[in-house]
PQR file of N, CA, C, O and H, with PARSE charges and radii, in Angstrom:
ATOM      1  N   UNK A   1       3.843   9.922 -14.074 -0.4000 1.5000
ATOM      2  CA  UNK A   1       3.859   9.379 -12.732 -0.0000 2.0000
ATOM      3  C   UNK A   1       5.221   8.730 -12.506  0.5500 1.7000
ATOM      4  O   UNK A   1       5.708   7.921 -13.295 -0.5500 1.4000
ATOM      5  N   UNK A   2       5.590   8.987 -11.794 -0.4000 1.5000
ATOM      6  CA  UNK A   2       7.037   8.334 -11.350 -0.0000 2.0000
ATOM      7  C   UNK A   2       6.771   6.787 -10.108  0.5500 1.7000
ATOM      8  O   UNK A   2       5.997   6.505  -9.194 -0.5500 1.4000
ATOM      9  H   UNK A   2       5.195   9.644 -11.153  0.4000 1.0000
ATOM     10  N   UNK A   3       8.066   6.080 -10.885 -0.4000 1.5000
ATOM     11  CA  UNK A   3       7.944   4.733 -10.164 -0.0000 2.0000
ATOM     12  C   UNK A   3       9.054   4.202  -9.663  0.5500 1.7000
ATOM     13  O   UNK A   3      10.032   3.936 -10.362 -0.5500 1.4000
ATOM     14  H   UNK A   3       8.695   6.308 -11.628  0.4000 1.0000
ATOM     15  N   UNK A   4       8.983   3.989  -8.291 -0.4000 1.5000
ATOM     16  CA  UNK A   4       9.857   3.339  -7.560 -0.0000 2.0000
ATOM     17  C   UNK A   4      10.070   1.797  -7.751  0.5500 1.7000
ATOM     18  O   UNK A   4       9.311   1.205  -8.518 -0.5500 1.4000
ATOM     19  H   UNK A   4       8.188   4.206  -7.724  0.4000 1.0000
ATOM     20  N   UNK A   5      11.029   1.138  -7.118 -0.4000 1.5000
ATOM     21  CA  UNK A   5      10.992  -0.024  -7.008 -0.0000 2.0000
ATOM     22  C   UNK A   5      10.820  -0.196  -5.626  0.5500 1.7000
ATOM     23  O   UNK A   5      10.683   0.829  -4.959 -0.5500 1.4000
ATOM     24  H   UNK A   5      11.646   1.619  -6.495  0.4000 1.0000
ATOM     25  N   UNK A   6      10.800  -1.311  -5.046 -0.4000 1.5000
ATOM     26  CA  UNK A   6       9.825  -1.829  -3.826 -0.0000 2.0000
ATOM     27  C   UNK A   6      11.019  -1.786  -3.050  0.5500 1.7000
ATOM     28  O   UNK A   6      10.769  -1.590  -1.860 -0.5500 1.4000
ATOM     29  H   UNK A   6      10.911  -2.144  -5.588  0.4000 1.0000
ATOM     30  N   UNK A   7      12.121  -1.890  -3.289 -0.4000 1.5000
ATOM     31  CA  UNK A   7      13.418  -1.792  -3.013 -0.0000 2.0000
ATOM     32  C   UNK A   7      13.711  -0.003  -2.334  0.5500 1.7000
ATOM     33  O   UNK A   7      13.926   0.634  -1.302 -0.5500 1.4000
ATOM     34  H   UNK A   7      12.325  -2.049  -4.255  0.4000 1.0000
ATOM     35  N   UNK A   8      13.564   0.088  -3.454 -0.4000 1.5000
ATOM     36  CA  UNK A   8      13.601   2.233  -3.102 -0.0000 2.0000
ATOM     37  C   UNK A   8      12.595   2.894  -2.756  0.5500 1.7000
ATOM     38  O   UNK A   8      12.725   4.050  -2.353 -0.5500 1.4000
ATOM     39  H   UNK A   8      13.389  -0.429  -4.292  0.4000 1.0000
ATOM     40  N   UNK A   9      11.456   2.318  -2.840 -0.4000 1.5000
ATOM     41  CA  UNK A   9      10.415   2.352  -1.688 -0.0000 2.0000
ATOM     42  C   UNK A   9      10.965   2.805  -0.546  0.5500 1.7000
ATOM     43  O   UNK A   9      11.205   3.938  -0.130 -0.5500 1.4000
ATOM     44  H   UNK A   9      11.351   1.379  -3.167  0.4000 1.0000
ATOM     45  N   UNK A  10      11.197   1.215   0.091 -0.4000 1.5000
ATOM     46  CA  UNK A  10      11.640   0.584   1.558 -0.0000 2.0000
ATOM     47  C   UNK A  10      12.454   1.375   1.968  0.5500 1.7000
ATOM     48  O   UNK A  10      12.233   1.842   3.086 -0.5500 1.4000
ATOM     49  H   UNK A  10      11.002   0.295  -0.247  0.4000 1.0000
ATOM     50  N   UNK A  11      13.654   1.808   1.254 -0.4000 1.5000
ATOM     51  CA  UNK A  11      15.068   2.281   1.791 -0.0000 2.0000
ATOM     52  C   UNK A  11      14.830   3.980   1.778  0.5500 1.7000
ATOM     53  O   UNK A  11      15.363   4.731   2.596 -0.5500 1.4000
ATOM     54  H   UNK A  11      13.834   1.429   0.347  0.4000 1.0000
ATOM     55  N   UNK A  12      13.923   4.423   0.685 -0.4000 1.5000
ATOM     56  CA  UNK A  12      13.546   5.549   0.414 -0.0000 2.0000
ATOM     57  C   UNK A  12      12.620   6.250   0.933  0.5500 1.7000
ATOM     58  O   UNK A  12      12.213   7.287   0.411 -0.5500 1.4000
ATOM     59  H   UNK A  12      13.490   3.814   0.021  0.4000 1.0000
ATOM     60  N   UNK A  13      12.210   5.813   1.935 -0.4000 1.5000
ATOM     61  CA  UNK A  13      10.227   6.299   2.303 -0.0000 2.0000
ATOM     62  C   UNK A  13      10.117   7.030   2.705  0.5500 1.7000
ATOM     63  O   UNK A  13       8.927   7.198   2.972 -0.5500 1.4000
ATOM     64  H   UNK A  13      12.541   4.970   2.359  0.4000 1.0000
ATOM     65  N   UNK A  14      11.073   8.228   3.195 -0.4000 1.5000
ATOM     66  CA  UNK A  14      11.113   9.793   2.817 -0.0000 2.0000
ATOM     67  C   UNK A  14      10.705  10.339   2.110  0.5500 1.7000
ATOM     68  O   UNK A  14       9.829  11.194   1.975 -0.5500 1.4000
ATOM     69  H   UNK A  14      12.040   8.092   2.978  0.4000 1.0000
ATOM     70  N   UNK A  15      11.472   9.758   1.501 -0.4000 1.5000
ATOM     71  CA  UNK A  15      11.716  10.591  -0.173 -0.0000 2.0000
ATOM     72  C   UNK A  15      10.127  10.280  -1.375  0.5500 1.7000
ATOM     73  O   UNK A  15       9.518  10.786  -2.318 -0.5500 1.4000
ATOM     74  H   UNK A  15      12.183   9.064   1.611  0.4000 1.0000
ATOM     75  N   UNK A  16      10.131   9.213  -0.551 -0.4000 1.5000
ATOM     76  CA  UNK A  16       8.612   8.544  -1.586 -0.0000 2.0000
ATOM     77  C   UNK A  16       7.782   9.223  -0.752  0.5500 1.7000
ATOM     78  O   UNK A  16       6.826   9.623  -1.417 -0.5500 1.4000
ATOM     79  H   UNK A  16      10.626   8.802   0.214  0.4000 1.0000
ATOM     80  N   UNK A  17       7.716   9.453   0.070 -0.4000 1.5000
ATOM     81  CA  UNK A  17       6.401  10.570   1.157 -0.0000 2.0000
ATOM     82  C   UNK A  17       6.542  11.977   0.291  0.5500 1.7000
ATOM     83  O   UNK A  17       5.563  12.523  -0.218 -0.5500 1.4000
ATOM     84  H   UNK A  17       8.492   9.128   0.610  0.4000 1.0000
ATOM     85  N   UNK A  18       7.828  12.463   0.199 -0.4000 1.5000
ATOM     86  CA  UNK A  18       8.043  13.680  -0.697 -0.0000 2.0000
ATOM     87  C   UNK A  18       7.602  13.890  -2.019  0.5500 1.7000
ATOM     88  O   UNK A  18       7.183  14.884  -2.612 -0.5500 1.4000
ATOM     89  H   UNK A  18       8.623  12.019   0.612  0.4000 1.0000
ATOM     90  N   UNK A  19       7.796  12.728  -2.335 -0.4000 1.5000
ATOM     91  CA  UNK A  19       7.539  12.866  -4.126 -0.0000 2.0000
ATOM     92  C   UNK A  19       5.911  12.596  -4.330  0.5500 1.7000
ATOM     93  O   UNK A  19       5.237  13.258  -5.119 -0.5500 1.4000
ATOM     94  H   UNK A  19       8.137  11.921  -1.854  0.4000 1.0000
ATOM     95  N   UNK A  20       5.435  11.642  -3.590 -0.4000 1.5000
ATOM     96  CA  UNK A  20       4.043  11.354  -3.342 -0.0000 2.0000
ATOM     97  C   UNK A  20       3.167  12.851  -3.184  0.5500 1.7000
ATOM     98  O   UNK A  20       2.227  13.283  -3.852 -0.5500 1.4000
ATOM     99  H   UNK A  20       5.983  11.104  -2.949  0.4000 1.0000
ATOM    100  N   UNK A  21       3.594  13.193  -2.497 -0.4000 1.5000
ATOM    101  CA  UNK A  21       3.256  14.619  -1.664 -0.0000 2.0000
ATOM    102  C   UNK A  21       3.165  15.677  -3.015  0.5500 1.7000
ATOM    103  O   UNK A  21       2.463  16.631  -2.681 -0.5500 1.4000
ATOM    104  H   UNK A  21       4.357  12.842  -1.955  0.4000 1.0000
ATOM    105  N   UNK A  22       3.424  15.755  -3.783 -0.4000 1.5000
ATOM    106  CA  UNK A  22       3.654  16.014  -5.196 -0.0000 2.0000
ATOM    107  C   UNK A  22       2.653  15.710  -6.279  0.5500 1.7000
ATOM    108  O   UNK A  22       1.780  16.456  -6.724 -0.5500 1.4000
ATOM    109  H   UNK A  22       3.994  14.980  -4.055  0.4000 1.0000
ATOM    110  N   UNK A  23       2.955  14.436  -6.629 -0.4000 1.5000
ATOM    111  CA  UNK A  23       1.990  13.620  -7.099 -0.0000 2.0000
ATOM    112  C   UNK A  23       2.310  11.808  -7.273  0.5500 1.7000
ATOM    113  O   UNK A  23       3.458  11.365  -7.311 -0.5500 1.4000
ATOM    114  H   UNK A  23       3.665  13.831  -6.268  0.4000 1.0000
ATOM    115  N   UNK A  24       1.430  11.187  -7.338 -0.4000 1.5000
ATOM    116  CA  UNK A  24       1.210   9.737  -7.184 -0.0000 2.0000
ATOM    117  C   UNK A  24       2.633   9.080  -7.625  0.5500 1.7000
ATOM    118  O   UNK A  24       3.182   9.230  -8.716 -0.5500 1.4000
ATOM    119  H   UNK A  24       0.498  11.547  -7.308  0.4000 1.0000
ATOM    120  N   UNK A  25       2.977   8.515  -6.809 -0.4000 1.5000
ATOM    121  CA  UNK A  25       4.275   7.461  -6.978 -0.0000 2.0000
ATOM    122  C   UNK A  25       3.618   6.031  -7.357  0.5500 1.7000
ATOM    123  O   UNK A  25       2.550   5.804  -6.790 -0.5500 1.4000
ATOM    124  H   UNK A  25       2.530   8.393  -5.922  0.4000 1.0000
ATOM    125  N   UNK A  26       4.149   4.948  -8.315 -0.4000 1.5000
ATOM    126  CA  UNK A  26       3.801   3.543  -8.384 -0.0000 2.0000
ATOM    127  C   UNK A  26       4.968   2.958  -7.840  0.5500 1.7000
ATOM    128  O   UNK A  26       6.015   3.566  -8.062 -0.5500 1.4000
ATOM    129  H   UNK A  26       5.017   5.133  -8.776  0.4000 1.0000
ATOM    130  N   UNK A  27       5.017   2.043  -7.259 -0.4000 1.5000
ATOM    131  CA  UNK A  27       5.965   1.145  -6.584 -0.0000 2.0000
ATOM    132  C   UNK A  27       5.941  -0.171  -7.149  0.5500 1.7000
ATOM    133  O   UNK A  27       5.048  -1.002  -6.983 -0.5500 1.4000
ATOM    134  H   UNK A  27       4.166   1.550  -7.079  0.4000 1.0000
ATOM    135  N   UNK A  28       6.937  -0.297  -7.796 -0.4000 1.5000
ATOM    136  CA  UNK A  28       6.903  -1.849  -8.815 -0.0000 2.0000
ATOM    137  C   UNK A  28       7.952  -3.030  -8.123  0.5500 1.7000
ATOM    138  O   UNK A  28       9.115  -2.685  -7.915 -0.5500 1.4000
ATOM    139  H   UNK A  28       7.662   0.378  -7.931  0.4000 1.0000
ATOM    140  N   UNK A  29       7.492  -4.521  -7.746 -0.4000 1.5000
ATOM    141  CA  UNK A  29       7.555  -5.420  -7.669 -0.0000 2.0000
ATOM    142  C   UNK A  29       8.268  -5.478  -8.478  0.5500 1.7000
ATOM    143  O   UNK A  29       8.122  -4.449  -9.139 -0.5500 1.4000
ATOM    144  H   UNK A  29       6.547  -4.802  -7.914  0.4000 1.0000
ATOM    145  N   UNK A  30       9.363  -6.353  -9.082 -0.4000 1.5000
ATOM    146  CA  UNK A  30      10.322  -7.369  -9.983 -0.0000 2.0000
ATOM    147  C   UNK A  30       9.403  -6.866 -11.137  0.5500 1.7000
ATOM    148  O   UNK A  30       8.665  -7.485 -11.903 -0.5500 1.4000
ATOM    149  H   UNK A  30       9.481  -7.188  -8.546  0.4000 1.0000
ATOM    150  N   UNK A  31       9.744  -5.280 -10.987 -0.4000 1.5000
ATOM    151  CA  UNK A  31       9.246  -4.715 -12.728 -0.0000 2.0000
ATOM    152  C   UNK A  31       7.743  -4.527 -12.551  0.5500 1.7000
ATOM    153  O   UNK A  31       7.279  -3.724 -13.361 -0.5500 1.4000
ATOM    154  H   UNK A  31      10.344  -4.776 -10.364  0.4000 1.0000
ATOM    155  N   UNK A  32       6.862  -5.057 -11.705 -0.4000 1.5000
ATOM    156  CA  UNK A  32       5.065  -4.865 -12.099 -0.0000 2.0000
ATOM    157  C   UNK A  32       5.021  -3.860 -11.012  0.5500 1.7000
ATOM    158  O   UNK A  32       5.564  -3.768  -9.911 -0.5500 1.4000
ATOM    159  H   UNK A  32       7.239  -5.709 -11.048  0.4000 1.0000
ATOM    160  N   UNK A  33       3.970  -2.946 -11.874 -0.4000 1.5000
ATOM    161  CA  UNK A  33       3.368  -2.171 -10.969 -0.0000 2.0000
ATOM    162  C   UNK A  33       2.318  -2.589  -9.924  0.5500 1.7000
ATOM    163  O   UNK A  33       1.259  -2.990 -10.407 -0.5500 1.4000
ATOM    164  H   UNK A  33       3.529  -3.020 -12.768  0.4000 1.0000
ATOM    165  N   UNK A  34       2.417  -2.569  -8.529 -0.4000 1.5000
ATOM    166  CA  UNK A  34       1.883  -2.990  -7.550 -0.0000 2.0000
ATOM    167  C   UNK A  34       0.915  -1.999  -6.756  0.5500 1.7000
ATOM    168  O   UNK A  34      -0.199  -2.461  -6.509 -0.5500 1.4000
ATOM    169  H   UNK A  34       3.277  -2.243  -8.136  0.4000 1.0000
ATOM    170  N   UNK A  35       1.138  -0.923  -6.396 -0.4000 1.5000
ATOM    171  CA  UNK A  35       0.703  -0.283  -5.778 -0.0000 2.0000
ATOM    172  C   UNK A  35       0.729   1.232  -6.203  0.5500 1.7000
ATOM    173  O   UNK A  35       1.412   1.438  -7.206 -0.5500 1.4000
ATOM    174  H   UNK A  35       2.043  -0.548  -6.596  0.4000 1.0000
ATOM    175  N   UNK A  36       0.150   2.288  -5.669 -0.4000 1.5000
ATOM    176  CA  UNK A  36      -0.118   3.897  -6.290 -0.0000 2.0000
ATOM    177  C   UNK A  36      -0.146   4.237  -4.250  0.5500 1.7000
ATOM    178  O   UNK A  36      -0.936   3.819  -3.403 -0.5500 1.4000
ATOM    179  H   UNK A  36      -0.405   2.120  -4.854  0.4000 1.0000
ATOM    180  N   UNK A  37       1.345   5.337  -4.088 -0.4000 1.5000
ATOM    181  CA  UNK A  37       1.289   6.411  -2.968 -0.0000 2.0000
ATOM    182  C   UNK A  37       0.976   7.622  -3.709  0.5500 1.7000
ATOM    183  O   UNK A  37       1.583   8.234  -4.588 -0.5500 1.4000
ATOM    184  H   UNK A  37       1.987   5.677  -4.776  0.4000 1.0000
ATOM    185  N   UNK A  38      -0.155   7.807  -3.105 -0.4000 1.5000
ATOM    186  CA  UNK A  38      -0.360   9.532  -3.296 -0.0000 2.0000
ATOM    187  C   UNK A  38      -0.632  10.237  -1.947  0.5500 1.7000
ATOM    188  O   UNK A  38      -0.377   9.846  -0.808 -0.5500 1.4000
ATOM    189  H   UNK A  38      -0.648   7.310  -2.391  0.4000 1.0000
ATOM    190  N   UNK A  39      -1.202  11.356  -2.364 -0.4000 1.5000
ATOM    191  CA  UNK A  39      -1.169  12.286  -1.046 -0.0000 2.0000
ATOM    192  C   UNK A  39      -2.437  11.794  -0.152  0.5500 1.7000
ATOM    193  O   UNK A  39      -2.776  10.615  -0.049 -0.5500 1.4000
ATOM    194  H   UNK A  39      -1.409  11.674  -3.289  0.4000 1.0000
ATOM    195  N   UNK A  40      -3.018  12.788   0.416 -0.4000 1.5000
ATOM    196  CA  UNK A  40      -4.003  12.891   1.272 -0.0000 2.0000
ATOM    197  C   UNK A  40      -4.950  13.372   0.496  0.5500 1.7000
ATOM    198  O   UNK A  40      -6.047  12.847   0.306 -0.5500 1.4000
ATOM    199  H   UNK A  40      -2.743  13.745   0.332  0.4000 1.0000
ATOM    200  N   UNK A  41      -4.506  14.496  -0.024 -0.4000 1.5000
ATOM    201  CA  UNK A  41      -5.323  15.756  -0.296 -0.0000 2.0000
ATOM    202  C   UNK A  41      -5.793  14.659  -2.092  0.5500 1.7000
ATOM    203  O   UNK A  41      -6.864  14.344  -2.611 -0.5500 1.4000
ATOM    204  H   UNK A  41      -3.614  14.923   0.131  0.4000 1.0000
ATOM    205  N   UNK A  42      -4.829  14.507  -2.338 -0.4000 1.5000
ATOM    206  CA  UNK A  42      -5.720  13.066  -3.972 -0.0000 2.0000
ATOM    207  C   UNK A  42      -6.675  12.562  -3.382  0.5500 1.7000
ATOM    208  O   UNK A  42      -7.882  12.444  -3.597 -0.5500 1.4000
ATOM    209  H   UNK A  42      -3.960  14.763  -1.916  0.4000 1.0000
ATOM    210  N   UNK A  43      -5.811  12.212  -2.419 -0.4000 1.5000
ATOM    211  CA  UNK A  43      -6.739  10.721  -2.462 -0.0000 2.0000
ATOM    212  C   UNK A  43      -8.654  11.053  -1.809  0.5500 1.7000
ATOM    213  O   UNK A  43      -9.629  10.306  -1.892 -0.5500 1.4000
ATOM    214  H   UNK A  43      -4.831  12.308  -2.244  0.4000 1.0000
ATOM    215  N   UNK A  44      -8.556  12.195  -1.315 -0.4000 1.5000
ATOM    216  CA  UNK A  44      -9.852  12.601  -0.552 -0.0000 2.0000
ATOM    217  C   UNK A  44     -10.742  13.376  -2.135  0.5500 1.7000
ATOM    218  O   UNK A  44     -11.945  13.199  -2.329 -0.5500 1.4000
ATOM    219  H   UNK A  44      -7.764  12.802  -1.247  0.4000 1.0000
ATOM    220  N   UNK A  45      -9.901  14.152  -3.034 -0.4000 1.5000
ATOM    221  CA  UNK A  45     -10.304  14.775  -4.324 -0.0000 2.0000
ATOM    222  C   UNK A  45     -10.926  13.493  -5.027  0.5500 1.7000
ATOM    223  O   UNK A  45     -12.076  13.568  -5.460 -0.5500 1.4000
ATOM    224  H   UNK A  45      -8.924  14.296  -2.876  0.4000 1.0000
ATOM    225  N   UNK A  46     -10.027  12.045  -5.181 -0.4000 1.5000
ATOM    226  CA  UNK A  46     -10.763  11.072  -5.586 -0.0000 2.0000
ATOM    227  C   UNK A  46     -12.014  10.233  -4.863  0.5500 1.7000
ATOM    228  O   UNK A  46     -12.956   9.714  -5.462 -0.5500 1.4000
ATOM    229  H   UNK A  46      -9.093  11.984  -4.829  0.4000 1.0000
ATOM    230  N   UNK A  47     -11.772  10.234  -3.378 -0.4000 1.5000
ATOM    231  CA  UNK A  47     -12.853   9.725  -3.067 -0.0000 2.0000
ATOM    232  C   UNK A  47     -13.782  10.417  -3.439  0.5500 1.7000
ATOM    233  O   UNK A  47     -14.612   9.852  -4.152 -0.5500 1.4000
ATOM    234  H   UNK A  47     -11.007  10.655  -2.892  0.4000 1.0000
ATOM    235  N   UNK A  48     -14.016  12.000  -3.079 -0.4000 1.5000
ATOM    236  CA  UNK A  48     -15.026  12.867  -3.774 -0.0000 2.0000
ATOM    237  C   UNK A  48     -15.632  13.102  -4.628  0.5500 1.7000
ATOM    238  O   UNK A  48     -16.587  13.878  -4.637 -0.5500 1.4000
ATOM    239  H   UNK A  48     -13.342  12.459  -2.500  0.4000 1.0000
ATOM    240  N   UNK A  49     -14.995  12.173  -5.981 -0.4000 1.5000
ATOM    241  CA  UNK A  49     -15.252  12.426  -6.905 -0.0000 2.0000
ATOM    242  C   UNK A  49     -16.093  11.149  -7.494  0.5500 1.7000
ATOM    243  O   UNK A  49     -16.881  11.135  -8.439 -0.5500 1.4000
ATOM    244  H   UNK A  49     -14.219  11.543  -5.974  0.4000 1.0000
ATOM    245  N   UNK A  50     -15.648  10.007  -6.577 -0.4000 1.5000
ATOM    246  CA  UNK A  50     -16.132   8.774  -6.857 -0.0000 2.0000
ATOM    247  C   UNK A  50     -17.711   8.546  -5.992  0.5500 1.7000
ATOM    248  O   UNK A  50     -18.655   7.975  -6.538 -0.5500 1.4000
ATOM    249  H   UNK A  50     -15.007  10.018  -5.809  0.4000 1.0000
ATOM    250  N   UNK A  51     -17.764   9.007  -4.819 -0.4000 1.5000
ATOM    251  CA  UNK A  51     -19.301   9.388  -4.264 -0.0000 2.0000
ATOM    252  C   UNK A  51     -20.369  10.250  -4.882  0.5500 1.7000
ATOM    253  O   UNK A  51     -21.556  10.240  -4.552 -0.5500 1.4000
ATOM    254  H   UNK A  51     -16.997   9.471  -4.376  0.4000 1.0000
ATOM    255  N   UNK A  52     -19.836  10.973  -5.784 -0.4000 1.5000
ATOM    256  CA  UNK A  52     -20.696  12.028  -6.836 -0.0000 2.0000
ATOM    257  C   UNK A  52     -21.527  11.116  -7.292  0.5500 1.7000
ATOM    258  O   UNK A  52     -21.090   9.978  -7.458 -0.5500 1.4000
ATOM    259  H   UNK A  52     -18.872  10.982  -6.051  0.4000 1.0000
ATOM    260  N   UNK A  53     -22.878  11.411  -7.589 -0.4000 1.5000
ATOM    261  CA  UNK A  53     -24.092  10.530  -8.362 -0.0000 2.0000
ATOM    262  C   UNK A  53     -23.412  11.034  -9.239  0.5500 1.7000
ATOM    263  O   UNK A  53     -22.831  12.119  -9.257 -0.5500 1.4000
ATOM    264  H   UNK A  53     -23.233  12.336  -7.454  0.4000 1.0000
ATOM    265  N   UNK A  54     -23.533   9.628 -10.556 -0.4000 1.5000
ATOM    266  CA  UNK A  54     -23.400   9.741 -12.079 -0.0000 2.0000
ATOM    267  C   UNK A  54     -24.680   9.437 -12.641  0.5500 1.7000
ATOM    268  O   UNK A  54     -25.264   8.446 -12.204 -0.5500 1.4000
ATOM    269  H   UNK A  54     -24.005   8.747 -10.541  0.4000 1.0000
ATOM    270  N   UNK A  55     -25.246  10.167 -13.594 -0.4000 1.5000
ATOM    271  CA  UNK A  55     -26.333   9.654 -14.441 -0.0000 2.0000
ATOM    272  C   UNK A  55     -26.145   8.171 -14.908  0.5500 1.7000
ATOM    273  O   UNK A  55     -27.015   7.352 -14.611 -0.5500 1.4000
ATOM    274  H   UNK A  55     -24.772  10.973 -13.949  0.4000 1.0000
ATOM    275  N   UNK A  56     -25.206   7.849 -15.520 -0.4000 1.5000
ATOM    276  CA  UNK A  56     -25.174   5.909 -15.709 -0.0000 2.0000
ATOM    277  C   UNK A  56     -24.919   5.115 -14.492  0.5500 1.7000
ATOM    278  O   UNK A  56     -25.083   3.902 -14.626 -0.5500 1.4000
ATOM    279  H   UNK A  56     -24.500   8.514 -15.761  0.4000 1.0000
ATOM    280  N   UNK A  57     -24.551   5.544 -13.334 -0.4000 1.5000
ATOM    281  CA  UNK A  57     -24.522   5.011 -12.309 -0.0000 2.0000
ATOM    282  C   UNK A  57     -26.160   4.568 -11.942  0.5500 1.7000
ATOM    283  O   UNK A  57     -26.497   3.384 -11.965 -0.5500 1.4000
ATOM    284  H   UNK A  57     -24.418   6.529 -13.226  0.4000 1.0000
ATOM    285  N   UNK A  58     -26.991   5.523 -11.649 -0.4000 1.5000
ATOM    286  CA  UNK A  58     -28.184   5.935 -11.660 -0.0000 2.0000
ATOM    287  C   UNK A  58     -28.941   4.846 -12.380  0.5500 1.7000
ATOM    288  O   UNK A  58     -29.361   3.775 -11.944 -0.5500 1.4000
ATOM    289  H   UNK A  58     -26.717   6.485 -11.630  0.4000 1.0000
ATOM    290  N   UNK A  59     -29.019   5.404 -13.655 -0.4000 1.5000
ATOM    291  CA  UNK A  59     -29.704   4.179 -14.560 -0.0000 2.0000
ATOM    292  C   UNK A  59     -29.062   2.730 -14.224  0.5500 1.7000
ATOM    293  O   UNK A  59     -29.943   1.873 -14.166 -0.5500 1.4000
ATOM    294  H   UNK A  59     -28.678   6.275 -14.009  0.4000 1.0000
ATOM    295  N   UNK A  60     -28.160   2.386 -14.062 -0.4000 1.5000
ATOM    296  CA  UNK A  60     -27.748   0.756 -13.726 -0.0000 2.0000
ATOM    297  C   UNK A  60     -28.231   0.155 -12.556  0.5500 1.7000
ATOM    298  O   UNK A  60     -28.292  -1.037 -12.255 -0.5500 1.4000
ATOM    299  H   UNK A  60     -27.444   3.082 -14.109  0.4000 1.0000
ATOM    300  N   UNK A  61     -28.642   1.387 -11.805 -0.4000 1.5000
ATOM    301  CA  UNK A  61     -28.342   1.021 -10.149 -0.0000 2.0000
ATOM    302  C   UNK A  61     -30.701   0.755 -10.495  0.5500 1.7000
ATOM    303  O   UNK A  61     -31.492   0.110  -9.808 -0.5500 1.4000
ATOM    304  H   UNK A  61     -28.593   2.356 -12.050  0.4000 1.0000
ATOM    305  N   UNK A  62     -30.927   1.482 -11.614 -0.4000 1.5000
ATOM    306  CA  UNK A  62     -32.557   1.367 -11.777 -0.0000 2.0000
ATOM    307  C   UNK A  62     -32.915   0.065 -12.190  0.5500 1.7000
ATOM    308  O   UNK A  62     -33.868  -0.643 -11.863 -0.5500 1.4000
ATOM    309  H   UNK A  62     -30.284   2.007 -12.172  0.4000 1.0000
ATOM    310  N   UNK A  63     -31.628  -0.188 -13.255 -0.4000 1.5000
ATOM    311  CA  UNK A  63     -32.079  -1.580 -13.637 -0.0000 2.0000
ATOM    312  C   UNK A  63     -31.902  -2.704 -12.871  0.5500 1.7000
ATOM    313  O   UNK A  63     -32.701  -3.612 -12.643 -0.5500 1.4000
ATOM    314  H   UNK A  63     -30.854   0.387 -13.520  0.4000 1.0000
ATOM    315  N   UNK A  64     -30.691  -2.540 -12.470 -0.4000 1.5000
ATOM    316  CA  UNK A  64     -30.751  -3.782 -11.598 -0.0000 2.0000
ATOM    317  C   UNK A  64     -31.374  -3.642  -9.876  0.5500 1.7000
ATOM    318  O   UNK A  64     -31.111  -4.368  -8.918 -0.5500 1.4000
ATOM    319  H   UNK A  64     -30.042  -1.803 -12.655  0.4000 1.0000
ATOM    320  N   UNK A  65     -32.177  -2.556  -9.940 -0.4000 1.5000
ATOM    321  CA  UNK A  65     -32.900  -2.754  -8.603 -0.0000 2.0000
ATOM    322  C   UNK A  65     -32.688  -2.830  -7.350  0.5500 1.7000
ATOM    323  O   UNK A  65     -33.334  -3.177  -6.361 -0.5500 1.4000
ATOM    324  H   UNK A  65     -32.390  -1.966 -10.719  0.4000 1.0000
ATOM    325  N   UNK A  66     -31.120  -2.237  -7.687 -0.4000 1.5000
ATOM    326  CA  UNK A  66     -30.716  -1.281  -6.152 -0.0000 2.0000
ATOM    327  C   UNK A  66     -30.352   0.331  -6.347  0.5500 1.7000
ATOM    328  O   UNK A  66     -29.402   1.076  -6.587 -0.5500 1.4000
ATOM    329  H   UNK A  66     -30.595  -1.956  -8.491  0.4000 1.0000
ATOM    330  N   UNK A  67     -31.948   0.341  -6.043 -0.4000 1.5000
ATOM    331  CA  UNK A  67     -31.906   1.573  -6.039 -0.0000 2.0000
ATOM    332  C   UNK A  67     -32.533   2.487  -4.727  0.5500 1.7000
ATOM    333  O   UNK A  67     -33.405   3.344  -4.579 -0.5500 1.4000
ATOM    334  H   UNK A  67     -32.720  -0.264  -5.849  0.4000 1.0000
ATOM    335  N   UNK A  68     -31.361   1.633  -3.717 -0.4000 1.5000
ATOM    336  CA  UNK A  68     -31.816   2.113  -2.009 -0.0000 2.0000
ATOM    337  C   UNK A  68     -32.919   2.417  -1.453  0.5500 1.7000
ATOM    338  O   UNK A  68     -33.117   3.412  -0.757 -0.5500 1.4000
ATOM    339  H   UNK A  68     -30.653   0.937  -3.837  0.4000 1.0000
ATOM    340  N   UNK A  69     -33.916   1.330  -1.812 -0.4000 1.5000
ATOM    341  CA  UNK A  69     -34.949   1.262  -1.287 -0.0000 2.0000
ATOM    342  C   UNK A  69     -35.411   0.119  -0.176  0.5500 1.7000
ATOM    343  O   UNK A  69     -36.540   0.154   0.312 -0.5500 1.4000
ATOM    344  H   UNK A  69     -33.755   0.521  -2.378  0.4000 1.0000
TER
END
């Protein structure tokens, strides 16, 4: 994953739309990683993937009794 600084972000946000567009850019603060640009098309593959029923999701969601009823 490639990482910008918040600096080359700002001045860069072309280029970080481009590379994003690609795959996930991190944008680091005074060295910390702060934030993740990715595309559209990720970020909808991850939501998708995160709405999927999981079997341990399932069982946790039994025990503790939200289980949308």
């Amino acid at each position: 994953m490639r990482t910008l600084s918040a600096k080359d972000a700002k001045y860069g946000f072309g280029r970080m739309i481009d590379l994003a567009r690609a795959a996930p850019v991190t944008v680091a603060k005074y060295g910390r990683p702060v934030v993740v640009v990715l595309s559209v098309e990720e970020y909808e593959r991850l939501k998708a993937l995160d709405m999927r029923p999981t079997h341990a999701g399932t069982a946790a969601r039994k025990r503790t009794g939200a289980g949308g009823r």
